[in-house]
TIMI-2910 file (N, C-alpha, C, CB; in pm, 1 decimal, decimal comma, always signed):
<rs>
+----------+----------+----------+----------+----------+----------+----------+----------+----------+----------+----------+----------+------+
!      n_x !      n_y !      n_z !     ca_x !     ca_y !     ca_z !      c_x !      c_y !      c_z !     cb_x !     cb_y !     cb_z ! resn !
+----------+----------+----------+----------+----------+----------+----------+----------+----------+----------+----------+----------+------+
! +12201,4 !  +7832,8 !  +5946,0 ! +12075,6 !  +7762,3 !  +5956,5 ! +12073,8 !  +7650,3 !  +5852,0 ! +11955,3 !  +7859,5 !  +5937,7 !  Unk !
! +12041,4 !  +7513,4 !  +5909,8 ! +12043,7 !  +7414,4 !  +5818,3 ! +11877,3 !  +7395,6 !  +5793,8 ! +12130,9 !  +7279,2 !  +5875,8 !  Unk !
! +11835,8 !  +7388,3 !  +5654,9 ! +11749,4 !  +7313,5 !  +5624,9 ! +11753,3 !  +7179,9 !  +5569,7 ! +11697,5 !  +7371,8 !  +5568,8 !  Unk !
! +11626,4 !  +7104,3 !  +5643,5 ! +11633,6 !  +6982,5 !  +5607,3 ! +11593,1 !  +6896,0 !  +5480,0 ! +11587,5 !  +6946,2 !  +5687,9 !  Unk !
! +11468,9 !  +6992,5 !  +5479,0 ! +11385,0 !  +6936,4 !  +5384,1 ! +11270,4 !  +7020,2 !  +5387,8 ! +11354,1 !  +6794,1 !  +5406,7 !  Unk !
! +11185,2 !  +7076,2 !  +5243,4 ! +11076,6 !  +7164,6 !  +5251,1 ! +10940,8 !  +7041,3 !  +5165,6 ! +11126,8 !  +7341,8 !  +5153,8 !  Unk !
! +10870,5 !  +7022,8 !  +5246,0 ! +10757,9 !  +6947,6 !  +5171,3 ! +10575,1 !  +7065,0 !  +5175,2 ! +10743,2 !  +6759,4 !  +5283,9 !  Unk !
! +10585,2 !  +7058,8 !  +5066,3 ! +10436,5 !  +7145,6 !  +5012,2 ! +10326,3 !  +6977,9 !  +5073,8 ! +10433,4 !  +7197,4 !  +4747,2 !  Unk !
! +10226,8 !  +7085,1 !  +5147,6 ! +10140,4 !  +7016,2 !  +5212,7 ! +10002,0 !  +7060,3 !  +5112,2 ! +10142,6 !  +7056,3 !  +5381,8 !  Unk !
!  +9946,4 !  +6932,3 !  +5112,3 !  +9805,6 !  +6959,9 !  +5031,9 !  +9711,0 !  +6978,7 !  +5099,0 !  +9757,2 !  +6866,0 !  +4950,0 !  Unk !
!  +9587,5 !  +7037,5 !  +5085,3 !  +9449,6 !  +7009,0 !  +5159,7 !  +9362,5 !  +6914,9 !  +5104,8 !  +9368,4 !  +7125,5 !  +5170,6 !  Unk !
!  +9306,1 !  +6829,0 !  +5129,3 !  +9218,4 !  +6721,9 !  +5063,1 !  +9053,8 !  +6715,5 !  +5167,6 !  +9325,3 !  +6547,5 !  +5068,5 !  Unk !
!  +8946,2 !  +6691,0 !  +5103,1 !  +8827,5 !  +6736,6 !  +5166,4 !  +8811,1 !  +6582,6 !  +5259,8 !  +8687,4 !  +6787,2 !  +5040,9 !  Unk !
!  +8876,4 !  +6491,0 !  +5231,4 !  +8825,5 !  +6374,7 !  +5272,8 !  +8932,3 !  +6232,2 !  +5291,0 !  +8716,8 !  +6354,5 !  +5171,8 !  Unk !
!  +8872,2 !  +6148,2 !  +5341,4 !  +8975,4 !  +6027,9 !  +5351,2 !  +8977,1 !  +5954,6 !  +5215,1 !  +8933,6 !  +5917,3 !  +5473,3 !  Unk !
!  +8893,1 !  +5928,1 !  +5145,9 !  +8869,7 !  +5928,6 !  +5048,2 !  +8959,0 !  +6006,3 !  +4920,9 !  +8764,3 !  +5955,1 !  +5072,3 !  Unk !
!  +8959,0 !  +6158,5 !  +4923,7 !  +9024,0 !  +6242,3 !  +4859,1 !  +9200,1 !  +6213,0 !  +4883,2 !  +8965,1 !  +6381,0 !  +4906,5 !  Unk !
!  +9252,0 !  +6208,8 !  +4992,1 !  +9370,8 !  +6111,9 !  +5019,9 !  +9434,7 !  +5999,7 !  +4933,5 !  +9336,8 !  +6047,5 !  +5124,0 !  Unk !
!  +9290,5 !  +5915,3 !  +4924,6 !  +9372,7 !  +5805,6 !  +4850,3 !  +9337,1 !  +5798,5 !  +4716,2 !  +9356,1 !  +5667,5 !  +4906,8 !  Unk !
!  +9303,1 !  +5883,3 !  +4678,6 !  +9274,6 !  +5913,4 !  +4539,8 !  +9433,0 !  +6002,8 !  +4515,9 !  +9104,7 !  +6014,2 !  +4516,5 !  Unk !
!  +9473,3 !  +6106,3 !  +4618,0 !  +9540,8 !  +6176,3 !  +4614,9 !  +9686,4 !  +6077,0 !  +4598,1 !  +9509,1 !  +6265,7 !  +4720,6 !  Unk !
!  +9669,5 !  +5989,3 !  +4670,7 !  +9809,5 !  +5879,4 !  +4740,3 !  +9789,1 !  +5798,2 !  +4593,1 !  +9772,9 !  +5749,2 !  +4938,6 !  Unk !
!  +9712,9 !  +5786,8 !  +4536,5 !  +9724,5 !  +5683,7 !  +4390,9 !  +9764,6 !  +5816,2 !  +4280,5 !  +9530,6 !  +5580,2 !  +4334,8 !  Unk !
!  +9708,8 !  +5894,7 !  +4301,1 !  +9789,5 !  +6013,0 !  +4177,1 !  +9960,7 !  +6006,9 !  +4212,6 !  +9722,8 !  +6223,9 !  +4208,3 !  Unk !
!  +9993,6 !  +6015,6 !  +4314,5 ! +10103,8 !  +6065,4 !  +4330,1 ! +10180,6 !  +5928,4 !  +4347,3 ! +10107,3 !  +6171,9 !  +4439,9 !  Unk !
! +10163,8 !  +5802,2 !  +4348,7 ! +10192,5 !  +5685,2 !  +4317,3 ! +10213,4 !  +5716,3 !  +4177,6 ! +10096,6 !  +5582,4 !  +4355,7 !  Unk !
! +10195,4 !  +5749,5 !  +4095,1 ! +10215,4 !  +5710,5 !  +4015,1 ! +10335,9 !  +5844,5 !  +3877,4 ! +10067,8 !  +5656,1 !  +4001,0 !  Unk !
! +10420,4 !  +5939,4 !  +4024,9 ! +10494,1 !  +5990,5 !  +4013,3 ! +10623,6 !  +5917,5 !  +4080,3 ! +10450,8 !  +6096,4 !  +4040,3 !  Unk !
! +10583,5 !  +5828,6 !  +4165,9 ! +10697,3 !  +5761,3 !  +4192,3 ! +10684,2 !  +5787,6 !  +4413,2 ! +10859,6 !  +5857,4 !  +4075,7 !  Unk !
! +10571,2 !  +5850,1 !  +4463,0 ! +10588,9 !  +5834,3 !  +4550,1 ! +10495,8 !  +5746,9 !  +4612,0 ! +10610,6 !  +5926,1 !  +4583,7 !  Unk !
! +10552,2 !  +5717,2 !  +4759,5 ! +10516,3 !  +5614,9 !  +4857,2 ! +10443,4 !  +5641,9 !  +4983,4 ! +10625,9 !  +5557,3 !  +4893,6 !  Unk !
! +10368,4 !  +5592,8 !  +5034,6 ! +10307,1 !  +5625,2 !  +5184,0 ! +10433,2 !  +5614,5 !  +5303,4 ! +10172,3 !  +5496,9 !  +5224,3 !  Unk !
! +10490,1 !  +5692,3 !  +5368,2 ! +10569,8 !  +5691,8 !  +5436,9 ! +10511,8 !  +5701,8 !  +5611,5 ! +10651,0 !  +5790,3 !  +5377,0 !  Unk !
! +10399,2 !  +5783,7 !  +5592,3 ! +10305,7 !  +5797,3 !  +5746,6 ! +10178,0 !  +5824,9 !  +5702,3 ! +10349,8 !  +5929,1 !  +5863,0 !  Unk !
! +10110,1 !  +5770,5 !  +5802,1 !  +9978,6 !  +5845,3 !  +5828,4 !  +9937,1 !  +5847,8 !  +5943,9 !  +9876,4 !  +5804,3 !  +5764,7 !  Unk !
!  +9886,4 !  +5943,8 !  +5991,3 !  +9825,8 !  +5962,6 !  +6144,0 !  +9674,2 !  +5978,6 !  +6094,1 !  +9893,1 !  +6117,1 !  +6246,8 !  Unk !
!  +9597,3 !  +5911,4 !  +5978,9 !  +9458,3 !  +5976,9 !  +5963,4 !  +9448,2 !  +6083,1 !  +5935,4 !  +9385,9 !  +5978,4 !  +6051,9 !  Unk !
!  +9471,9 !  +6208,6 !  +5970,6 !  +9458,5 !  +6311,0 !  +5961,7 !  +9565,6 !  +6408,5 !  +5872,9 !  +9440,9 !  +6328,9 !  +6076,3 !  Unk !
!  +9669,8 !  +6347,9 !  +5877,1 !  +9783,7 !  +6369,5 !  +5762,8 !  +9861,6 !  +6283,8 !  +5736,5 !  +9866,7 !  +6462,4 !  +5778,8 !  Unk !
!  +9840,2 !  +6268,3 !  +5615,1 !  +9956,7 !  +6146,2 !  +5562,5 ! +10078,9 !  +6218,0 !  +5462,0 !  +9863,3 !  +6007,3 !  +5451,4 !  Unk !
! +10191,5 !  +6144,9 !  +5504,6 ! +10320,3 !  +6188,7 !  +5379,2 ! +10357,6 !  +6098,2 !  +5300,9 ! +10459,3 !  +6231,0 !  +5427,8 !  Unk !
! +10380,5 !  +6120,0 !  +5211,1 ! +10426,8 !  +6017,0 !  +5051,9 ! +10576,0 !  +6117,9 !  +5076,7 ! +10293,7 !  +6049,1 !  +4831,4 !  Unk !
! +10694,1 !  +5996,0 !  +4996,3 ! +10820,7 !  +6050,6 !  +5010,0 ! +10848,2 !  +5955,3 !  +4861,6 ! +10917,4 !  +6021,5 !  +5177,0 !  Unk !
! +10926,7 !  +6026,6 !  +4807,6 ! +11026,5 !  +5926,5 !  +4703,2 ! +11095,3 !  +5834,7 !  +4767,3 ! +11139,2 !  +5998,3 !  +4622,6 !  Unk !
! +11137,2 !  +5686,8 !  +4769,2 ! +11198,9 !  +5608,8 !  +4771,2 ! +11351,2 !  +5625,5 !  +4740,7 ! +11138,0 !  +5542,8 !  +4713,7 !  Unk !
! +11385,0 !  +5675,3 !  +4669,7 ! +11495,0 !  +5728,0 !  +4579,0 ! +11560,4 !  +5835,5 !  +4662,6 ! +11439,6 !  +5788,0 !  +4433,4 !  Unk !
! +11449,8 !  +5959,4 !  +4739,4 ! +11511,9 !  +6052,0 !  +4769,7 ! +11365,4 !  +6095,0 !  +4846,7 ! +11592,5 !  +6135,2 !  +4650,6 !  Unk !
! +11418,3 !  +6062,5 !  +5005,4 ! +11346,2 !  +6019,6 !  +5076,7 ! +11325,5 !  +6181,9 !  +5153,3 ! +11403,1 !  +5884,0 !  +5149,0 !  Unk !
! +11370,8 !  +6271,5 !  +5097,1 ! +11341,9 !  +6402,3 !  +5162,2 ! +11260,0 !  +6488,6 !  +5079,2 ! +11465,7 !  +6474,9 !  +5196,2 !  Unk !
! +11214,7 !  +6380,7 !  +4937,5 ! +11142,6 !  +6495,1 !  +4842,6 ! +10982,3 !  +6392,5 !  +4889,4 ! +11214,0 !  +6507,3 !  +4613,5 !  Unk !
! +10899,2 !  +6535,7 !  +4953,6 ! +10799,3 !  +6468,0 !  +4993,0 ! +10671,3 !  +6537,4 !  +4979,5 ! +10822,4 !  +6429,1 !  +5113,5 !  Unk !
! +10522,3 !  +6483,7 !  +4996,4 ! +10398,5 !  +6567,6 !  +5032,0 ! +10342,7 !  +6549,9 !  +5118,8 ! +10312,2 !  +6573,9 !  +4965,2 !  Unk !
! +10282,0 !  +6614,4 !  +5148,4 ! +10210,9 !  +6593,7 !  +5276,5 ! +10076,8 !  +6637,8 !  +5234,2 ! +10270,9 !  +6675,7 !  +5406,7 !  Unk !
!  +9942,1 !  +6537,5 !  +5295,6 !  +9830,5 !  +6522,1 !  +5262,4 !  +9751,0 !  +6584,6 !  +5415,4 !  +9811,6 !  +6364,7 !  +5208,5 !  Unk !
!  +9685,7 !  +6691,3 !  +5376,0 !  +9575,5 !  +6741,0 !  +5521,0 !  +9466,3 !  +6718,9 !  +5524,9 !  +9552,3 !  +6870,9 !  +5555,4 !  Unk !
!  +9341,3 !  +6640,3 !  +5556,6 !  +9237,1 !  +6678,1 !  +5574,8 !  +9217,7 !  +6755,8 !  +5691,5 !  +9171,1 !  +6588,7 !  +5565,0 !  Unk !
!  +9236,3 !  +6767,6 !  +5736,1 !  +9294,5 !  +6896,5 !  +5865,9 !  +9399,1 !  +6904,6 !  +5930,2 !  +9228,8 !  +6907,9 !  +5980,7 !  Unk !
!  +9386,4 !  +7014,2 !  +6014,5 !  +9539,5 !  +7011,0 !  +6121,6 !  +9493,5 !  +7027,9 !  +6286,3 !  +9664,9 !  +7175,8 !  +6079,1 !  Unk !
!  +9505,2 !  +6929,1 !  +6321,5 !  +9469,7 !  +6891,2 !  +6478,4 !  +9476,8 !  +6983,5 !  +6562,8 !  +9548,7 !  +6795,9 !  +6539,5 !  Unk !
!  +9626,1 !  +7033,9 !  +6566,1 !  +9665,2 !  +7078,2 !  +6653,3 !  +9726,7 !  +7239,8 !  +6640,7 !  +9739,6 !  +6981,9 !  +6688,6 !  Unk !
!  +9656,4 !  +7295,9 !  +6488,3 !  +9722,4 !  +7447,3 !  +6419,8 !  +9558,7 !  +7502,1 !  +6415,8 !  +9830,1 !  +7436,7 !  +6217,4 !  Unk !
!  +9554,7 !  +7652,1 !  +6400,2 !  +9432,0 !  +7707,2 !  +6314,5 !  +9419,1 !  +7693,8 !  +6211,7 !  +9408,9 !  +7812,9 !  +6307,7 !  Unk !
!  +9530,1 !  +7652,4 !  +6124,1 !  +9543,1 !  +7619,4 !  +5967,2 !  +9570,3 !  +7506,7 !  +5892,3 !  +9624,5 !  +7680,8 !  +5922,0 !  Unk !
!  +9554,5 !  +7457,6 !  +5784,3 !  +9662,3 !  +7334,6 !  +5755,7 !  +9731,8 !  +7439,9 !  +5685,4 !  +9618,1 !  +7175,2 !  +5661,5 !  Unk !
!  +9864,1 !  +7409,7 !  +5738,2 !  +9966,2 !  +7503,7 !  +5673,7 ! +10004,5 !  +7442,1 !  +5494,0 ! +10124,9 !  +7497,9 !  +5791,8 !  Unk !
! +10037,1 !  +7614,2 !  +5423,2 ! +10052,6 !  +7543,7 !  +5278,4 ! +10192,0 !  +7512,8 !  +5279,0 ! +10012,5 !  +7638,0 !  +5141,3 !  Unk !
! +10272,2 !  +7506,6 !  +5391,9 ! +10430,5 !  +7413,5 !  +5322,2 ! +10500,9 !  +7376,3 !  +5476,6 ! +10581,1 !  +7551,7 !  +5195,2 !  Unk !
! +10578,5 !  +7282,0 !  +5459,1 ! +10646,9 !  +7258,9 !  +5602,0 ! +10819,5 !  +7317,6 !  +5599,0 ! +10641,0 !  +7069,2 !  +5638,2 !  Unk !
! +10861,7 !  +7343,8 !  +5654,8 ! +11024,0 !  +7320,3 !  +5639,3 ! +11106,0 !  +7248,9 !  +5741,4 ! +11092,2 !  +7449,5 !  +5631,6 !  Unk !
! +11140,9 !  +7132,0 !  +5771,9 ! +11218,8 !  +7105,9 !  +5880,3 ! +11315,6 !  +7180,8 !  +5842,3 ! +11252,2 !  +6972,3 !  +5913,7 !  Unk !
! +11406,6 !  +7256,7 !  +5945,2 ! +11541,0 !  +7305,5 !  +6005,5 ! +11589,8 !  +7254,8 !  +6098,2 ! +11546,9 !  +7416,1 !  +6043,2 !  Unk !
! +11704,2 !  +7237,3 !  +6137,0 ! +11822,4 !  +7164,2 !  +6213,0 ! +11813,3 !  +7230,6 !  +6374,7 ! +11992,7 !  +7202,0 !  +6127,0 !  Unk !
! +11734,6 !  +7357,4 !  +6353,4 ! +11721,2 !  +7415,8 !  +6511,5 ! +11638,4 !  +7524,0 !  +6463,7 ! +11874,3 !  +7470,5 !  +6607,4 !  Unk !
! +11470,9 !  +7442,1 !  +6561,4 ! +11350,7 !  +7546,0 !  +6473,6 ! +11355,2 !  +7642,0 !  +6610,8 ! +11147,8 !  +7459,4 !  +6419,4 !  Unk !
! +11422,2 !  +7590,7 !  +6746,6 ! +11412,3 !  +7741,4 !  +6840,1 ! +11471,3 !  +7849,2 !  +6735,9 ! +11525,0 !  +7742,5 !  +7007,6 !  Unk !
! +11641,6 !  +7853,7 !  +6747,5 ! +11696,6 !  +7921,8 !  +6682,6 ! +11574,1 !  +7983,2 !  +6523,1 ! +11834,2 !  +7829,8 !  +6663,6 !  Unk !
! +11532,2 !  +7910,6 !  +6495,4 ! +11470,7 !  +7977,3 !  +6344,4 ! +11339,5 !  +8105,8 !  +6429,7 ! +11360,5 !  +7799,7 !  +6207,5 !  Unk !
! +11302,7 !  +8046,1 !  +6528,6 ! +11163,2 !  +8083,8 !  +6582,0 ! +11196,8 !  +8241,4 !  +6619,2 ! +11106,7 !  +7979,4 !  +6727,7 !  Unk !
! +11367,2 !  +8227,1 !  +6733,7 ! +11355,8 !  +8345,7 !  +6770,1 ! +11412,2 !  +8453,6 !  +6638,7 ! +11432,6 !  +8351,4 !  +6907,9 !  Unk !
! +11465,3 !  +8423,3 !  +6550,2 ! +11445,5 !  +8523,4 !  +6406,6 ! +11294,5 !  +8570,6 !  +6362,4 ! +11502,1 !  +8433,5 !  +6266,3 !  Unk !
! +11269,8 !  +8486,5 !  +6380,4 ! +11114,4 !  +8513,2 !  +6280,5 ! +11026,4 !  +8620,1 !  +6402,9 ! +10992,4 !  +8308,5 !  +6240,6 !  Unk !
! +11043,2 !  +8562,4 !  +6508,9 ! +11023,3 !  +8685,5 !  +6605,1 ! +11030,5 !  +8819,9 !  +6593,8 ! +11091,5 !  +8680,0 !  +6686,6 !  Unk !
! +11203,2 !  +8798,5 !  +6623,0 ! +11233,0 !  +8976,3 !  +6569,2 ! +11240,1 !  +9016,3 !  +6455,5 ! +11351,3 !  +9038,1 !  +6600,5 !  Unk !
! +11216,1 !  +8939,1 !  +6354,9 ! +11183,0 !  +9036,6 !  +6248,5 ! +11038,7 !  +9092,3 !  +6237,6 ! +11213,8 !  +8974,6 !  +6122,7 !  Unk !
! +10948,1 !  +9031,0 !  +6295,9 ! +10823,0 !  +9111,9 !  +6325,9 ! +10740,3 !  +9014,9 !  +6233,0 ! +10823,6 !  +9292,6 !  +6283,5 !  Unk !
! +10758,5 !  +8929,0 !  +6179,0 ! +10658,7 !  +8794,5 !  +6109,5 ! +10520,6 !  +8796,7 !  +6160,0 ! +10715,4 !  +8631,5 !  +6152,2 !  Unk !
! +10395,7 !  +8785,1 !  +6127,8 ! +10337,0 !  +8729,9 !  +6196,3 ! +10304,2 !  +8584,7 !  +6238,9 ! +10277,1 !  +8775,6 !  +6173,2 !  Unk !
! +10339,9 !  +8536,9 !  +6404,4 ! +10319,1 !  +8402,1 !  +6419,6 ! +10139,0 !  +8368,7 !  +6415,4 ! +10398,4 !  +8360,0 !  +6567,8 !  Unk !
! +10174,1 !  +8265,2 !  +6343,0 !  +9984,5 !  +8200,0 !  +6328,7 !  +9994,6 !  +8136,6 !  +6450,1 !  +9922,9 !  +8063,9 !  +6181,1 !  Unk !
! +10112,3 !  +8030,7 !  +6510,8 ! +10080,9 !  +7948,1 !  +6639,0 ! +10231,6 !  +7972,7 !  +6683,0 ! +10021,1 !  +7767,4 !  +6620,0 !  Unk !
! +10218,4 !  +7943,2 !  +6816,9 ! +10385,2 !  +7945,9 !  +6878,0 ! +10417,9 !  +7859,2 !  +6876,2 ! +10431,4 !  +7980,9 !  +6998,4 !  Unk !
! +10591,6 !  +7828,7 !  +6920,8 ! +10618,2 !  +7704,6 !  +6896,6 ! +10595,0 !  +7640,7 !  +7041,5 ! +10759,6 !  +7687,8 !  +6831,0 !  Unk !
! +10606,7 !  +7493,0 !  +7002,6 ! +10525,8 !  +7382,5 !  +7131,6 ! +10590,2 !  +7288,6 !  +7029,4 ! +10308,6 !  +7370,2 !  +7174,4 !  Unk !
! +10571,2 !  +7179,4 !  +7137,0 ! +10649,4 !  +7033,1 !  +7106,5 ! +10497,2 !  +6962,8 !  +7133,2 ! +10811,3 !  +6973,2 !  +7236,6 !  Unk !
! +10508,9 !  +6857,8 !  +6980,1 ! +10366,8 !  +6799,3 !  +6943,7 ! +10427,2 !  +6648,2 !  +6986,8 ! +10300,1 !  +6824,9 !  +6754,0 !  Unk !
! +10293,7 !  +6559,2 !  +7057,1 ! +10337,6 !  +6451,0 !  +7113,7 ! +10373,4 !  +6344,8 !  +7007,3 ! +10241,0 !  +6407,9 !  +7208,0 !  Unk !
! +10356,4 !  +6367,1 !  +6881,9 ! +10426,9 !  +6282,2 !  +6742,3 ! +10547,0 !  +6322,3 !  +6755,2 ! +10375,7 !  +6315,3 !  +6580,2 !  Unk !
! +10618,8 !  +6394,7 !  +6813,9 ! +10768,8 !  +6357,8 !  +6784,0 ! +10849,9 !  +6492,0 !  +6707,9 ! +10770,5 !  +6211,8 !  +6673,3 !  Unk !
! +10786,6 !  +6586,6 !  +6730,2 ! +10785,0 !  +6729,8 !  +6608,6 ! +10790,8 !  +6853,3 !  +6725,3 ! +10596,0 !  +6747,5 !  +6482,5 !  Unk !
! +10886,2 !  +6922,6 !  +6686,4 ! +10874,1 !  +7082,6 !  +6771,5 ! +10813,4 !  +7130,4 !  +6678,7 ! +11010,2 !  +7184,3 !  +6816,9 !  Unk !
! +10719,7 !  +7261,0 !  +6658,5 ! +10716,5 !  +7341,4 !  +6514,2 ! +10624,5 !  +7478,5 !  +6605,1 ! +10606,6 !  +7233,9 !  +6342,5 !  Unk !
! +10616,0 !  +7525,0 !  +6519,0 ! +10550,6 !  +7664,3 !  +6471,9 ! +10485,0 !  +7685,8 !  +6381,6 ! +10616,2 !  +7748,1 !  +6449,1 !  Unk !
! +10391,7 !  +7783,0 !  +6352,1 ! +10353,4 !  +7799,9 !  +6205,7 ! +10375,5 !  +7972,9 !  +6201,6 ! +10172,6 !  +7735,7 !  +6165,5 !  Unk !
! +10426,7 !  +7998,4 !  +6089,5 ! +10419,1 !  +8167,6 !  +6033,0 ! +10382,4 !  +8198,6 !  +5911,2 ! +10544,5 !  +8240,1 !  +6031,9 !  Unk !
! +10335,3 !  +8339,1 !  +5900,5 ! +10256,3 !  +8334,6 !  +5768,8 ! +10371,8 !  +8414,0 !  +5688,1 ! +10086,0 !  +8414,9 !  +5771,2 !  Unk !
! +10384,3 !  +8393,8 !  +5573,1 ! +10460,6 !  +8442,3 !  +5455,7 ! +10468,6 !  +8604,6 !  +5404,5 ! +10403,1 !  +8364,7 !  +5346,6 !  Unk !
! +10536,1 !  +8617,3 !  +5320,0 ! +10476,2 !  +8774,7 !  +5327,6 ! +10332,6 !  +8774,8 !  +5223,2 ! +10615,6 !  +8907,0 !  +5256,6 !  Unk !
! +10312,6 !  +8619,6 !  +5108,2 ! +10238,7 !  +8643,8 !  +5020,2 ! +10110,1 !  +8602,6 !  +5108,7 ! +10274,9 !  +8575,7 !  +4886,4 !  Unk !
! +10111,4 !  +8563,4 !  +5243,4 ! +10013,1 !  +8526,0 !  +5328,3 !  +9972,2 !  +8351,5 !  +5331,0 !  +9893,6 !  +8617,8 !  +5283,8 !  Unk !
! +10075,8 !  +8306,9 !  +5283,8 ! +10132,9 !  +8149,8 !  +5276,6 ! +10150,5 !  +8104,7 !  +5442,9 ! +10310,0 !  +8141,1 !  +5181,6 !  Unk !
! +10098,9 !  +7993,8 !  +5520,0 ! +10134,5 !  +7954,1 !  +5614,4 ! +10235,1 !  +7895,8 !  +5623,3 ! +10070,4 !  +7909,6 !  +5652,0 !  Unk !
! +10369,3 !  +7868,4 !  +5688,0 ! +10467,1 !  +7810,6 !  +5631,9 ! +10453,1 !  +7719,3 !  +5833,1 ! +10627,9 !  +7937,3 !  +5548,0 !  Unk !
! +10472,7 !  +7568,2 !  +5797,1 ! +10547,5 !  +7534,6 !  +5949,4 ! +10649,3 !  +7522,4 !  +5943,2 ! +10522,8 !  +7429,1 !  +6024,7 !  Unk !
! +10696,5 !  +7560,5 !  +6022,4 ! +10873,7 !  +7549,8 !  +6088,3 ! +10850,7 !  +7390,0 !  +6189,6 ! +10931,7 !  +7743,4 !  +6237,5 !  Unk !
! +10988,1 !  +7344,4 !  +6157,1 ! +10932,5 !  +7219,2 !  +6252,2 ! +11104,5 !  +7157,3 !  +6291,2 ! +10802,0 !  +7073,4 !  +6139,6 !  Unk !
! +11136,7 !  +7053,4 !  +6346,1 ! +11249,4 !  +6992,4 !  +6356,8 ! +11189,3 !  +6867,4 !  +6421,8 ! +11361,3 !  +7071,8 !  +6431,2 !  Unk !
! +11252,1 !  +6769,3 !  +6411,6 ! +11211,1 !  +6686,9 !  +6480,2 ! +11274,8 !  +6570,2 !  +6625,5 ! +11176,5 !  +6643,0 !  +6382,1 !  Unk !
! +11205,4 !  +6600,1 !  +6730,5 ! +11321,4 !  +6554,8 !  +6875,6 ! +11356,2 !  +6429,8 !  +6837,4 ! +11252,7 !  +6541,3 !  +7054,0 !  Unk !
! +11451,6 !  +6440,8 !  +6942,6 ! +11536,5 !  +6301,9 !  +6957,4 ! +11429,9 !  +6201,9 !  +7046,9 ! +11706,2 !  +6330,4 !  +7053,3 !  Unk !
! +11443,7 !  +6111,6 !  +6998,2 ! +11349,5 !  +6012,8 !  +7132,3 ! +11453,4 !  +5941,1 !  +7201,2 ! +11223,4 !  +5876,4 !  +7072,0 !  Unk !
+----------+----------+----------+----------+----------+----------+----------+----------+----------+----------+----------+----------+------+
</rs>
């Protein structure tokens, strides 16, 4: 199993709280890389896989999950987490941004998404 990259996702109450959030973390050295409104990611420039991710909600989950992990093949990750008896928060589905994922909860009760992202 390859991982790609693990980015800790924040919750923020507001759009507002965002860019207060996006100027703190400017000034660790990261950058606005996306925003869909509803979640934005800052990435290092330098090292473009160390990243955060900003929630004022999650569209399309029951949760904003507290961390993401892309993997290289999130079926393959999905049907593990299956049989080991995990509990899934959402199944996996392919989101029209460009993202397969899942979400599962941790054993400390951490939401974690599993995600990869398709080819276009």
């Amino acid at each position: 199993m390859t991982i790609r990259r693990v980015v800790p996702n924040i919750q923020v109450a507001s759009e507002e709280g965002v860019a207060r959030s996006r100027d703190f973390y400017g000034l660790l050295g990261f950058e606005e890389v996306m925003s869909m409104g509803w979640v934005t990611t800052l990435a290092s420039p330098a090292n473009p896989t160390a990243q955060v991710g900003l929630f004022t909600e999650e569209r399309t989950g029951p949760v904003v999950p507290d961390l993401s992990v892309e993997v290289e093949d999130v079926d393959t990750v999905y049907a593990q987490v299956v049989a080991s008896g995990a509990e899934v928060v959402r199944e996996l589905r392919d989101e029209e941004w460009g993202v397969r994922r899942f979400f599962v909860r941790d054993p400390n009760g951490r939401v974690v998404n599993v995600l990869t992202h398709r080819p276009r």
